[in-house]
C-alpha positions in Angstrom: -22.7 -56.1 -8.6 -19.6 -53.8 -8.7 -18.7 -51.4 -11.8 -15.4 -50.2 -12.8 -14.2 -46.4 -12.1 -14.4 -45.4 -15.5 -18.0 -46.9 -16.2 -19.2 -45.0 -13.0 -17.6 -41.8 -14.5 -19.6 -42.3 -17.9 -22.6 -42.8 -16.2 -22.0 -39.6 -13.8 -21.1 -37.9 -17.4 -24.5 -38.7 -18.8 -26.1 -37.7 -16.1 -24.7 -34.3 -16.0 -24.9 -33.4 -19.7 -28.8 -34.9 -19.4 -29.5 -32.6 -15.8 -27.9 -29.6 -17.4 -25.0 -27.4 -16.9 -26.0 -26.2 -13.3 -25.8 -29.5 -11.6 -23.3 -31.9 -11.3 -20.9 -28.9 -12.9 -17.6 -30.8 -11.2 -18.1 -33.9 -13.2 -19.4 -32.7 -16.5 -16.1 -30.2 -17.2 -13.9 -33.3 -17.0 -13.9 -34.3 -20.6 -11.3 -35.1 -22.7 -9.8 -32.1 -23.7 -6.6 -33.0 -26.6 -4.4 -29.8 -26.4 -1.2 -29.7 -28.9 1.3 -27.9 -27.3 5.3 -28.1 -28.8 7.5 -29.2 -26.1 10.8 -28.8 -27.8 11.7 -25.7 -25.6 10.3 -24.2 -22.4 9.0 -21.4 -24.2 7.0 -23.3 -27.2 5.6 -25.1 -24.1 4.1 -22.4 -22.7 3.5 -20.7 -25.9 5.8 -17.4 -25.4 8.5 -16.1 -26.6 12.2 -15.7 -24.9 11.1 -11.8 -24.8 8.2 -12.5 -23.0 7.7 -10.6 -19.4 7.0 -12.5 -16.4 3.1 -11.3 -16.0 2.7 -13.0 -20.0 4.5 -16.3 -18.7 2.7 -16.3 -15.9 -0.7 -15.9 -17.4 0.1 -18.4 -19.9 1.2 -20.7 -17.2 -2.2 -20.4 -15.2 -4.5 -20.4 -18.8 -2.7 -24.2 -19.7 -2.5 -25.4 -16.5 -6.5 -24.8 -16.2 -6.6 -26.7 -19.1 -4.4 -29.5 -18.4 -5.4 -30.4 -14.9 -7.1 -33.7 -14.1 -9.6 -32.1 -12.8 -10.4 -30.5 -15.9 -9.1 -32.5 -18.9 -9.2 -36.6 -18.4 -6.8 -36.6 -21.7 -3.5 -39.3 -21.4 -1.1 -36.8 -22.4 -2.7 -34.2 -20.6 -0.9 -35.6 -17.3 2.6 -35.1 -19.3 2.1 -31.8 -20.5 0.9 -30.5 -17.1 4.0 -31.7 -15.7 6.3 -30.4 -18.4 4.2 -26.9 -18.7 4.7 -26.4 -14.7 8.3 -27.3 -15.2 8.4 -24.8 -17.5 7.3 -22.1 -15.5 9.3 -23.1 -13.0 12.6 -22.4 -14.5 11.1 -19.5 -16.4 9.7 -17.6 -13.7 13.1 -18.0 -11.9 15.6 -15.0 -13.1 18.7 -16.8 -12.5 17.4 -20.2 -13.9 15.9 -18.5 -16.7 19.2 -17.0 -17.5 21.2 -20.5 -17.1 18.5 -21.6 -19.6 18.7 -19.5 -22.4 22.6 -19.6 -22.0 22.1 -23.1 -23.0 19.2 -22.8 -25.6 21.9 -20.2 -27.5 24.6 -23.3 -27.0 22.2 -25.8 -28.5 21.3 -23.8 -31.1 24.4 -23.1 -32.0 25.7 -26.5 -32.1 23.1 -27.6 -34.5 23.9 -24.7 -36.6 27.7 -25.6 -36.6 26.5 -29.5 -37.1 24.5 -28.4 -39.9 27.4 -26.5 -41.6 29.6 -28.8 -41.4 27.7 -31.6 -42.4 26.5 -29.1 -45.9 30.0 -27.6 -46.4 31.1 -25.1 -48.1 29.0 -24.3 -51.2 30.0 -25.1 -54.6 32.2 -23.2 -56.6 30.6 -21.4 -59.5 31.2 -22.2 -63.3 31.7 -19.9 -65.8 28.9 -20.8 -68.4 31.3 -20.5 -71.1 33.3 -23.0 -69.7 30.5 -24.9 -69.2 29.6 -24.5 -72.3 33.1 -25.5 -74.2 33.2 -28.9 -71.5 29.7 -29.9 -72.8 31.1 -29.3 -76.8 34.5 -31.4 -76.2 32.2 -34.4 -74.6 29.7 -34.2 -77.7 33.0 -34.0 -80.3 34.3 -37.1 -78.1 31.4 -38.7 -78.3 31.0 -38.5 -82.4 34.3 -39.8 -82.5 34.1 -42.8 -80.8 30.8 -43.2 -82.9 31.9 -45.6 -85.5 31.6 -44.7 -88.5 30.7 -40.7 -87.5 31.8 -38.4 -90.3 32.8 -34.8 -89.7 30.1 -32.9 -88.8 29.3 -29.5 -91.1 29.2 -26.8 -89.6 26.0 -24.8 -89.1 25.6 -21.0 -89.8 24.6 -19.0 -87.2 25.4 -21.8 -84.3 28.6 -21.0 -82.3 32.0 -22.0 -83.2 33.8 -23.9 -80.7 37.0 -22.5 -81.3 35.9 -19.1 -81.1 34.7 -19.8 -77.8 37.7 -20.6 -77.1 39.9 -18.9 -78.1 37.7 -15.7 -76.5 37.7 -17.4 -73.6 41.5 -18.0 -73.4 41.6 -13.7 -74.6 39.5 -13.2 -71.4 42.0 -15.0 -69.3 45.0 -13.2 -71.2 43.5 -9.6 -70.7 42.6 -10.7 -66.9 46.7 -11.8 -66.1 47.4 -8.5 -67.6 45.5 -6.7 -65.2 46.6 -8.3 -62.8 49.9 -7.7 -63.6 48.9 -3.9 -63.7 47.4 -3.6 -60.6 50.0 -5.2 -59.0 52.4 -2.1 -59.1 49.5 -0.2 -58.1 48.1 -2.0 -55.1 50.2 -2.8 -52.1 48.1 -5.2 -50.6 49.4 -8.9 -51.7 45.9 -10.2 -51.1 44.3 -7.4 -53.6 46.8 -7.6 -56.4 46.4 -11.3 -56.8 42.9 -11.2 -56.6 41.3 -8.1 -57.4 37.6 -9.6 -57.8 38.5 -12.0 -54.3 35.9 -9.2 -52.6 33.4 -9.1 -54.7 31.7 -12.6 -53.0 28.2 -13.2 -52.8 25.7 -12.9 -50.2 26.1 -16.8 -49.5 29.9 -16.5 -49.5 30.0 -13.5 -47.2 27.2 -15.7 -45.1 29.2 -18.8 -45.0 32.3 -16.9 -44.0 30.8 -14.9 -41.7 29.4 -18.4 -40.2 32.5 -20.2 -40.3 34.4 -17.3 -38.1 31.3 -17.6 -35.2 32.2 -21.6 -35.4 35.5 -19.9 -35.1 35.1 -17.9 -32.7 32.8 -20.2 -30.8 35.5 -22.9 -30.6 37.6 -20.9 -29.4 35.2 -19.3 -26.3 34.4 -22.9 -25.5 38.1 -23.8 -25.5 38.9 -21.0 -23.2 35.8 -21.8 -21.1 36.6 -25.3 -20.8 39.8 -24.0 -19.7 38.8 -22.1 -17.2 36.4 -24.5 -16.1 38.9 -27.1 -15.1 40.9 -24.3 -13.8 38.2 -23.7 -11.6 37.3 -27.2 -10.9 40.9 -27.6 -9.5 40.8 -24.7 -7.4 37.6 -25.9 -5.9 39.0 -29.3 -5.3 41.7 -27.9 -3.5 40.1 -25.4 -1.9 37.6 -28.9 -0.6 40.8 -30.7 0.4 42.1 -28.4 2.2 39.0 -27.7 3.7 38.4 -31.2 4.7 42.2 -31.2 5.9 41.0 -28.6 8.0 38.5 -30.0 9.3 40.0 -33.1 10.0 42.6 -31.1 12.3 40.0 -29.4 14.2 38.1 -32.4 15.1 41.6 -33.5 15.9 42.1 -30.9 17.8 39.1 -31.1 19.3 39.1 -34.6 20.1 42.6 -34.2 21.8 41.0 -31.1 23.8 38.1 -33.5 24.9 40.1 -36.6 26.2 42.3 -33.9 28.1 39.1 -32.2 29.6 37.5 -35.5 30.3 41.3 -36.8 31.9 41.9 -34.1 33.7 37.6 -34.4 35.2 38.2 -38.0 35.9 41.5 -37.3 38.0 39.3 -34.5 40.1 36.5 -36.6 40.6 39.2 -39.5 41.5 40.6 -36.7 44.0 37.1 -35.7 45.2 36.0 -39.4 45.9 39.4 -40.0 47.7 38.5 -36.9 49.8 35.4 -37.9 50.5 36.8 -41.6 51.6 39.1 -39.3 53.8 36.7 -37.4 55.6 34.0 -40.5 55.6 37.1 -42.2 58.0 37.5 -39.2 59.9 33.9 -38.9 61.2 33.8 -42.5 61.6 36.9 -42.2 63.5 34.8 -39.3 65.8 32.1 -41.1 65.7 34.0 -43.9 66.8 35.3 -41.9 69.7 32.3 -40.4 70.6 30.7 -43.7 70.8 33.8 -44.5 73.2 33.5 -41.4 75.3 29.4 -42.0 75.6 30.1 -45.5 76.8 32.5 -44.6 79.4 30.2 -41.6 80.6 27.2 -44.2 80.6 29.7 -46.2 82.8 30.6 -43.8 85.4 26.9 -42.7 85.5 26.0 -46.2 86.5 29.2 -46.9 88.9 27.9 -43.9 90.6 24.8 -44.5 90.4 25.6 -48.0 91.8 27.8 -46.2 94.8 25.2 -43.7 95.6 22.7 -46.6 96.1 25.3 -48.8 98.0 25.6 -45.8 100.4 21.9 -45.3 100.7 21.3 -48.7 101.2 23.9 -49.1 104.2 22.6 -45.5 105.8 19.3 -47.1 105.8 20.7 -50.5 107.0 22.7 -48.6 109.6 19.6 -46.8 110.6 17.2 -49.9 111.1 19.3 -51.0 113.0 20.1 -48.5 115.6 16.0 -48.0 115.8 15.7 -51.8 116.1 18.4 -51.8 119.4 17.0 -49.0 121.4 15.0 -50.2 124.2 11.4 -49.6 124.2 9.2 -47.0 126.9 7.3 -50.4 127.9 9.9 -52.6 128.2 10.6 -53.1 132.5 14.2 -52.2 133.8 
């Protein structure tokens, strides 16, 4: 009878929460620990802030990763957030990384404020309450009119008169042509003497102006970068042709360099091995004559040998017999 993993782990669980906190210690911290942690940027993943030193990132790293470890926390998405918290740290712990990074962030950020603008646009234009007013009196009047049977209406005291309004209105646009037209010999800038209240904007106009020069602006950086950054993408390419051209060459070079080493070896050790034939005929040549000169001393050895023993044997043939013709003491005469 065989149980699963997990209803082994239970069991080991129970035990340890029934035998107390002293024994079985490993297995009864592993519980299921769920930890929300914001992993849009690496520093809401770790909980700091882009001004954070490195001791606070790397204290916050070692408090989450205690937390998130499997051997601590049994959790899913505890696995996914260990990973992405030590990535994290990795890149924030790096000074040249961490740099790259929040170069980026301030581009991301940027785009979605520029996306956001222009998807908003420009805010509306203000109206003039009076005018508001008079359009809101013209499509009432229009509407009694088309009314049939609508008779003219009588005329209130104390409510406003429409043609008052008006008319005041139209005096207000008057007496602001003629100071316009006064200001105009007084002012020297064309912008100011056409419109005089053009600078008095609003916090939201200043803000959307102010934003719409940084989208400017901003455009106009990325253009130059992207510029340069094909400028310097084709520089590096030809800086890696020419360096592969290079190399090329060299091994060329170097291969040319090897056959004529490994030529000119071949043709000494062809020249060594014919002077070794040479001198291997030479001593057998010697040894040839040697041989020759051996055999002929072996020869005359043995012819004298031969004569020396032909000479013996007729001085002792000569010898017998002379002894065997002399007459003997006892022989009568």
């Amino acid at each position: 009878m065989s149980f699963s993993f997990s209803t082994r782990l239970a069991a080991v669980d129970r035990l340890a929460q029934t035998a107390g906190p002293h024994i079985c210690r490993r297995y009864a911290s592993r519980k299921r620990k769920q930890i929300k942690i914001d992993m849009s940027t690496y520093y809401t993943t770790l909980g700091v802030t882009p001004e954070s030193e490195l001791h606070e990132i790397e204290s916050k790293y070692f408090e989450l990763a205690k937390q998130l470890h499997v051997d601590h926390n049994q959790d899913k998405r505890a696995r996914v957030q260990f990973d992405a918290v030590v990535k994290a740290a990795t890149v924030l712990r790096d000074p040249e990384q961490r740099k790259l990074y929040n170069h980026r962030l301030r581009e991301r950020r940027d785009d979605a404020i520029l996306r956001a603008f222009k998807k908003s646009g420009p805010p509306p234009p203000k109206v003039n309450p009076e005018l508001q007013f008079i359009r809101a009196q013209m499509r009432a009047n229009a509407e009694e009119r088309k009314k049939p049977g609508s008779k003219p209406k009588k005329k209130v005291p104390g409510e406003p008169d429409l043609g008052s309004t008006i008319r005041r209105v139209l005096g207000l646009g008057r007496r602001r042509v003629r100071l316009e037209a006064e200001s105009h010999s007084a002012q020297t800038s064309t912008f100011q003497t056409k419109f005089p209240t053009a600078q008095k904007k609003t916090a939201t106009d200043l803000k959307y102006e102010a934003m719409r020069k940084e989208v400017l602006r901003r455009e106009a950086l990325e253009r130059a970068s992207a510029v340069a950054r094909i400028e310097k993408m084709i520089k590096e390419e030809k800086a890696r042709r020419e360096k592969e051209e290079a190399e090329k060459t060299a091994a060329a070079v170097a291969e040319a360099e090897a056959k004529v080493k490994w030529e000119k070896d071949q043709a000494a050790r062809a020249a060594e091995l014919e002077q070794l034939a040479r001198q291997e005929q030479a001593l057998k040549q010697a040894l040839g004559i040697l041989e020759k000169e051996r055999e002929e001393m072996r020869r005359a050895k043995r012819k004298k040998a031969v004569r020396w023993l032909s000479g013996l044997v007729v001085s002792g043939t000569i010898l017998y017999t002379g002894w065997t013709s002399e007459p003997s003491d006892t022989d009568g005469p």
